[in-house]
C-alpha positions as CSV (number, residue, x, y, z in Angstrom):
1,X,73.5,84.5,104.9
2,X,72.6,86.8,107.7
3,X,71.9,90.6,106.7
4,X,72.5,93.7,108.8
5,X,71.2,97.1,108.5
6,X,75.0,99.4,108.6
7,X,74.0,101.4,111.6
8,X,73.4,97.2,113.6
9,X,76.5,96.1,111.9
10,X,78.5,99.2,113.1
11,X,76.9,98.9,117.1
12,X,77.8,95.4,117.0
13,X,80.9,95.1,115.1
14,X,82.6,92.9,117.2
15,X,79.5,90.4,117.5
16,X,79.4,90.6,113.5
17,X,83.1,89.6,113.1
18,X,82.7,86.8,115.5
19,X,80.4,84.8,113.5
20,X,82.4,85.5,110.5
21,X,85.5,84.1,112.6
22,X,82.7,81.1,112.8
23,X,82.0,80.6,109.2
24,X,79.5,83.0,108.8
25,X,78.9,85.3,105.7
26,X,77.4,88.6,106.8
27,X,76.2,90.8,104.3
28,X,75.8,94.4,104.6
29,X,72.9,96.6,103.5
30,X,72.3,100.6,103.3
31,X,70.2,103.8,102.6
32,X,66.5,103.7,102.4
33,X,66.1,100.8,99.7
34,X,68.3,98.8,102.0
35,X,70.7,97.5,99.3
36,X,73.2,95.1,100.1
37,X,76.5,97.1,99.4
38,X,78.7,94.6,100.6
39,X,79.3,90.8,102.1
40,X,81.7,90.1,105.0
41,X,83.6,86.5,104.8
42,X,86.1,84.7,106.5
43,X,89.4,85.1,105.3
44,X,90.4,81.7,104.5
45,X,87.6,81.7,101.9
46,X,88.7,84.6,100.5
47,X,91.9,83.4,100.4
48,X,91.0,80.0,98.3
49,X,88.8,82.1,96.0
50,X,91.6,84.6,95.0
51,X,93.3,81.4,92.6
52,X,93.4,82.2,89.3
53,X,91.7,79.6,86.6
54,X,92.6,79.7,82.8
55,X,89.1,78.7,82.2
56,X,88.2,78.3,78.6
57,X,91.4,78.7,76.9
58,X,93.0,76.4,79.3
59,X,95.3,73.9,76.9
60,X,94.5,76.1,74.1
61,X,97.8,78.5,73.7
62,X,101.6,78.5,74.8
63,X,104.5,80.5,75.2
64,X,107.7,79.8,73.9
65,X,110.8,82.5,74.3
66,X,113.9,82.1,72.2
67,X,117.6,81.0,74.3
68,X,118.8,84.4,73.4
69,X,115.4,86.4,74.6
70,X,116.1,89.3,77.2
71,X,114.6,92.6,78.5
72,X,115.5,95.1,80.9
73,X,113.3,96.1,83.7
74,X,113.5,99.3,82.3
75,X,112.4,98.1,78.3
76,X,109.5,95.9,80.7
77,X,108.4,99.0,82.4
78,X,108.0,101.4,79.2
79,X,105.7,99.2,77.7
């Protein structure tokens, strides 16, 4: 993963987002201790990484609601 100073990533912007557009992660790092505040990724990985997993409690509860079950949207947004 490539890191860039703010200030580099800012005067090359469109340079940065090209090698994201290739794959590329580009991470982003500020102030004096030059901490990385953020990382720059394609979209399509951000994409597949937004899927929610039950993880460990996967197979391990269920939901049943009775035939005659029913709320409003109003008695759902009270709660």
């Amino acid at each position: 993963m490539k890191t860039l100073q703010l200030a580099e990533a800012k005067t090359h912007f469109s340079a940065v987002l090209k090698d994201v557009e290739l794959g590329n992660e580009i991470a982003i790092s500020y102030g004096k201790k030059k901490e990385t505040i953020a990382v720059i990724i394609p979209y399509e990985k951000w994409k597949k990484s937004r899927k929610r997993e039950l993880g460990s409690l996967e197979g391990r509860g269920s939901v049943t609601f009775a035939d005659d079950w029913y709320m409003t949207d109003e008695e759902f947004c009270e709660s």
